[in-house]
N, C-alpha and C positions, 0 to 999 in steps of 0.2 A: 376412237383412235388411241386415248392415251390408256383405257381401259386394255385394250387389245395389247400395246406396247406395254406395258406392267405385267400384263400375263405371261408374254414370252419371255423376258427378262427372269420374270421368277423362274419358268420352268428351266431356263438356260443355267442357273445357277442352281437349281436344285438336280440338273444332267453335270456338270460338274462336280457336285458334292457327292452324287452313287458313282461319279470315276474315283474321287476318292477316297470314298470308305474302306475298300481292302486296304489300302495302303493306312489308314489313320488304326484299324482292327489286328494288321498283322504290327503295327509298333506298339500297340498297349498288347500284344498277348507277349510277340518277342520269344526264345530260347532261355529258358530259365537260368535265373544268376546263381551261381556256384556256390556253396557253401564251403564256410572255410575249412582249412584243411592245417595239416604241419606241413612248416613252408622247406623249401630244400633250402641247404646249407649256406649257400650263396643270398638270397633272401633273407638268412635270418639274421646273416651279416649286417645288410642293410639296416633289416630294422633297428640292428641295436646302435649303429652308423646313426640314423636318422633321427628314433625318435623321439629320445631325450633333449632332441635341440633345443634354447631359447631361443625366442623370435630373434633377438640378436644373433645369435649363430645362423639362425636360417639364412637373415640378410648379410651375413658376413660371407657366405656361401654362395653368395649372387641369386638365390632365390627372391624373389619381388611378387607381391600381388595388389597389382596395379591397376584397376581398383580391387578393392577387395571387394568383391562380389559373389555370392552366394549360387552351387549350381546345384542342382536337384530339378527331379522330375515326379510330379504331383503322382503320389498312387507308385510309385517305382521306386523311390530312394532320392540319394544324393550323392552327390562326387568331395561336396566340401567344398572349403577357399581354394585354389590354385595361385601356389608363388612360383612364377615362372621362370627358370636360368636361360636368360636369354641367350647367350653364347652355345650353351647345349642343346639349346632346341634349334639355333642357326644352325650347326655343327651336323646333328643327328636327322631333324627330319627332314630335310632337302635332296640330304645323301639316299634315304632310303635306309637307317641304319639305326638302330639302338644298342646304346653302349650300355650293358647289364652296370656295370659299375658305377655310373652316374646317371641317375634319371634326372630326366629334363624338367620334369616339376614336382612340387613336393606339397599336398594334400593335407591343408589345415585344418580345423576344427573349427567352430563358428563362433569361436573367443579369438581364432588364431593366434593362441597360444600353444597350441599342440600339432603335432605333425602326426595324421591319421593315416597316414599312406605315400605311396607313392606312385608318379604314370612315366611313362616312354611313348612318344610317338614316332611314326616314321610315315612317309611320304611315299605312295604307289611310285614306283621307278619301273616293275614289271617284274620284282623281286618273286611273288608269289606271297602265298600265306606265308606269314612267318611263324617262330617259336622260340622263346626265352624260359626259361628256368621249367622246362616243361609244358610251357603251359601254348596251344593254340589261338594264335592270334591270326583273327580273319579279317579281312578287306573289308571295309565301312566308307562307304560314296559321302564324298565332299557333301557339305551343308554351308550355311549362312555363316559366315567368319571361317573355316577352314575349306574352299572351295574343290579343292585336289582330292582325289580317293585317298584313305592311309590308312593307319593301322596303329590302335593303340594298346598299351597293356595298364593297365591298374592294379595296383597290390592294396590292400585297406588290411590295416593291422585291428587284428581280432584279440580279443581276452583268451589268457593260456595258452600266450606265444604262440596262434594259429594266426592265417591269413586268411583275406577272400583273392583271390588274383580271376580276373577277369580280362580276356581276350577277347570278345565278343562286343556285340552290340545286344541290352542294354550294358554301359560302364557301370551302372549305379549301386552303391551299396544301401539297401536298403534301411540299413542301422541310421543311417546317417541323416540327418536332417539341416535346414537352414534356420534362425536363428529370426525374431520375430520382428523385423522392422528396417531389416536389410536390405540392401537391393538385389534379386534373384535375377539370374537369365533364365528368364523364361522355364520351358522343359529342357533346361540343359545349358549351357553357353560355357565357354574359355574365355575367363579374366586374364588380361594383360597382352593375350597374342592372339585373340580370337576371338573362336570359340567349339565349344560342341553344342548341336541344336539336337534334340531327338528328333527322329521321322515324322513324326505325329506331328510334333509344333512347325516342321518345315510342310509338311501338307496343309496345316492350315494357311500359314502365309502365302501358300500359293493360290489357296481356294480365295482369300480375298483380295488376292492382286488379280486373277480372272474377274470377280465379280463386280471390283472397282472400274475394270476396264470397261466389262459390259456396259455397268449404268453409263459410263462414259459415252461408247456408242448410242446407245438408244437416244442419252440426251440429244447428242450431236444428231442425229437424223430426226427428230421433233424439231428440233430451229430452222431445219433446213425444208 
């Protein structure tokens, strides 16, 4: 009997895991990340706006990252620290809005001494795909720390005053890496307001909250 209950178990979990591998295959191949470009004019304001900051300037700016926590995705790149302006992200993604002239977080380096970039989010309202400085920003479904669909855009400043700007899902610049001894969220996460999870790492959590549940059952019908 318990030979028999172990065998379905397994198989019920390993019928869960071929549901999902498309889903875990289609986030590591993903829409290839853009290669940077010369950024339009408005953009290049920014950057020169941003990215001579000192961390004091940053936090004089209301940028905070709180914790400082490291985002990247293993084999795909990194996002960097995130210093979050709380007011602007209250402000911009609620509404369904990004305000080109102030982004909502500002994209450290893994000294966090340096400002690598910048992102905008904005919150599905029923808006549609959006688009800022050119660039196509598409609809990305809620994950673990930001539940709501939204939309975000990332700019990473590149050598010879080029950028990467990214609208898409993966956000990640590949240049970019976390820092050895850090704490990392996982394949992706939002320090201070959240987060962003990749697909991949949200299929797994769900593959072992089914599989926890199962053992759970099976135990519970063995007692009984």
């Amino acid at each position: 009997m318990s030979c028999i209950n172990g065998l379905a178990r397994r198989a019920l979990v390993c019928a869960l895991l071929l549901t999902l591998l498309p889903t875990l295959a289609l986030a590591q191949a993903g829409p290839p990340i853009p290669e940077p470009v010369d950024p339009p004019a408005e953009v290049a304001e920014l950057r020169a706006r941003f990215e001579n900051m000192t961390p004091d300037q940053v936090r004089a700016a209301g940028y905070v990252a709180n914790p400082p926590m490291c985002i990247s995705a293993p084999g795909i790149g990194g996002m960097g620290i995130h210093a979050v302006n709380g007011a602007l992200m209250g402000s911009q993604f609620p509404t369904g809005r990004m305000d080109p002239e102030n982004p909502s977080v500002v994209l450290l380096d893994a000294t966090q001494q340096k400002v690598i970039g910048l992102e905008w989010e904005a919150k599905d309202i029923g808006q549609g795909n959006m688009e800022m400085f050119g660039v196509p920003i598409k609809l990305q479904q809620g994950h673990p720390g930001v539940p709501d669909p939204h939309y975000m855009l990332h700019v990473y400043f590149k050598p010879d005053g080029k950028v990467r700007m990214i609208g898409q899902d993966p956000p990640f610049d590949p240049d970019v890496t976390c820092p050895a001894g850090m704490p990392q969220a996982g394949a992706g996460g939002m320090a201070g307001d959240g987060g962003y999870h990749a697909p991949a790492a949200t299929a797994l959590v769900l593959l072992a909250g089914a599989a926890w549940a199962l053992r759970r059952k099976w135990l519970s019908a063995l007692v009984v």
